[in-house]
C-alpha positions in Angstrom: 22.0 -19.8 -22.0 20.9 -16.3 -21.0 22.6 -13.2 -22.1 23.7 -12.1 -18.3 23.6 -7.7 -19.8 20.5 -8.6 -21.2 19.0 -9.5 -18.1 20.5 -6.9 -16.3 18.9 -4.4 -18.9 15.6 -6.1 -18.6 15.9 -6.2 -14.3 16.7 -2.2 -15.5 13.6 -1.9 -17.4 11.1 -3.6 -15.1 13.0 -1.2 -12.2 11.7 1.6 -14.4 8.3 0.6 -14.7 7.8 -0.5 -11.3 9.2 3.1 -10.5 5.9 4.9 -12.4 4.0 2.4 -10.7 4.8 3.2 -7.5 4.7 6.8 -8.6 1.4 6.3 -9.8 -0.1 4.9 -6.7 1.6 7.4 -3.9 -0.3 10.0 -6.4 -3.6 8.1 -6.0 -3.5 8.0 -9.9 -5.7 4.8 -10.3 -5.8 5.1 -13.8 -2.0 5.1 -14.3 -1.3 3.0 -11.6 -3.3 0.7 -13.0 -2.2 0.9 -16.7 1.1 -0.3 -15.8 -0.6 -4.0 -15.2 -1.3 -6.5 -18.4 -4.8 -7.4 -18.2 -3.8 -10.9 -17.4 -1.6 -9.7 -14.4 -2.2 -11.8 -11.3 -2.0 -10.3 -7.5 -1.2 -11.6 -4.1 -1.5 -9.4 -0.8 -1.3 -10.3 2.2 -4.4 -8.7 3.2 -6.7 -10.5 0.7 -7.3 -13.9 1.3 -7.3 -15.1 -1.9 -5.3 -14.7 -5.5 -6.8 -11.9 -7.7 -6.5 -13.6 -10.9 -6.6 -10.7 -13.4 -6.5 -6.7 -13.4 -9.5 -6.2 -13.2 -9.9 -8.7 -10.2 -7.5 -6.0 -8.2 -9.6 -2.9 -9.7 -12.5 -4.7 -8.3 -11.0 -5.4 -5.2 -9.5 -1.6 -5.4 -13.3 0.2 -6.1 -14.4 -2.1 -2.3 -11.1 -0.8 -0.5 -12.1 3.2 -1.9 -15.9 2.7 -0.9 -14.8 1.7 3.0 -12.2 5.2 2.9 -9.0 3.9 1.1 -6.8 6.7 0.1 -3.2 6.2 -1.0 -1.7 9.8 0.9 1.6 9.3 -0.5 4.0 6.3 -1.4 7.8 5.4 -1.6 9.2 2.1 -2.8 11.7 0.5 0.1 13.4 -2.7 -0.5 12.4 -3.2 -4.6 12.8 -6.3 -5.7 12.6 -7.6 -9.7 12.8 -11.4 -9.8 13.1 -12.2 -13.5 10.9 -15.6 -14.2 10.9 -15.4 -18.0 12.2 -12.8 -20.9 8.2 -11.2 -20.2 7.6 -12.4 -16.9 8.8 -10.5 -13.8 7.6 -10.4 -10.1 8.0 -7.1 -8.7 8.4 -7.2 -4.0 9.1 -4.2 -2.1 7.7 -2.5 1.5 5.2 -0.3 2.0 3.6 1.4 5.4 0.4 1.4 7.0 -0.8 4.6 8.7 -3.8 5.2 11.0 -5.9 8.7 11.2 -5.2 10.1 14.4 -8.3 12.5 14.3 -7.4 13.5 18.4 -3.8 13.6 18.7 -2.8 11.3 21.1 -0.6 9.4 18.5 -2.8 6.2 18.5 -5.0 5.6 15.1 -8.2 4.4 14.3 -8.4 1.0 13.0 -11.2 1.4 10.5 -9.5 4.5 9.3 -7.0 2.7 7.4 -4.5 4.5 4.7 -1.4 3.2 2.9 1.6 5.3 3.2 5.0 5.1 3.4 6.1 8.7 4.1 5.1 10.9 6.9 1.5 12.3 6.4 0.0 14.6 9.4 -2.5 13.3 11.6 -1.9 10.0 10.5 0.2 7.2 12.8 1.5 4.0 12.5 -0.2 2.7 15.6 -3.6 1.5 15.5 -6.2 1.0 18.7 -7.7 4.1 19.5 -11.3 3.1 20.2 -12.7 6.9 20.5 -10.3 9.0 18.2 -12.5 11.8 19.2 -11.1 12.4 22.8 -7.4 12.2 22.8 -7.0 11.1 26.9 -8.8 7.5 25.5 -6.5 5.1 24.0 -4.5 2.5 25.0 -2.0 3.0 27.6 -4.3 6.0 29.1 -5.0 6.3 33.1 -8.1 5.3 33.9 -10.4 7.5 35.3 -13.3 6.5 37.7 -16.2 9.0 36.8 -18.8 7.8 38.7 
C-alpha cells in the first residue's frame, strides 16, 4: 500500500517542476524548458497528429514550429494537473492560450501568425480570420464595400 504523505509530497514535487517548466517556456527559454524532460519523455498535443516518442522527437517538432514564426510571448499555467502513475512516473495537464497577431488593429488575427500565450500580449488576439491583417476595415464581420 502507498504511503498517502508520500504521494502528496511527490504530487508537491512534480507541482514544482512543472512550475520551472512552465516558467521556462512563457520565457522562451528552450534550453531550460527543455531540460526539465527525461530524454525518454513522451508527448501528446493536440495539434500534432501523432505521439512524439522521445525529447528530442518534441525538440524536433519544436525547431519546425520556430522556422514557420513560433514564439512563446509569455505563459501562465491554468488548471495544473499531476496524475501520479508510478513513484517516477507522472503526467503533467493544464490550459494554455492561443493568440493571433493583429498587425492592423481591428482585433481579428492572422491565422498563419500563430503564438502561444496565455497572458495578454499587445497586438496579439484570441480570434483568428483576418485574411489582410494589413488593412484593418477587412476582416470578418466587416461592411462590404462595392468599389467598382
Amino acid at each position: 500500500m502507498t504511503d498517502p504523505e508520500a504521494e502528496v509530497g511527490t504530487a508537491a514535487e512534480v507541482g514544482a517542476a512543472a512550475a520551472a517548466l512552465v516558467s521556462a517556456f512563457g520565457a522562451h527559454d528552450v534550453a531550460g524548458y527543455f531540460g526539465s524532460f527525461s530524454a525518454d519523455a513522451s508527448f501528446l498535443f493536440y495539434t500534432t497528429p501523432r505521439l512524439l516518442e522521445s525529447r528530442a522527437a518534441w525538440e524536433e517538432e519544436w525547431r519546425a514550429w520556430e522556422a514557420n514564426g513560433f514564439r512563446v510571448l509569455s505563459c501562465v499555467s491554468a488548471e495544473p494537473r499531476v496524475q501520479l502513475l508510478t513513484a517516477d512516473v507522472a503526467i503533467f495537464t493544464h490550459r494554455v492560450g492561443t493568440r493571433y497577431r493583429d498587425a492592423d488593429g481591428d482585433s481579428y488575427g492572422n491565422a498563419a501568425d500563430v503564438h502561444l500565450a496565455c497572458g495578454p500580449d499587445v497586438g496579439y488576439v484570441r480570434v483568428a480570420g483576418d485574411c489582410d491583417d494589413s488593412n484593418p476595415t477587412i476582416h470578418p464581420g466587416a461592411a462590404e464595400i462595392c468599389d467598382g
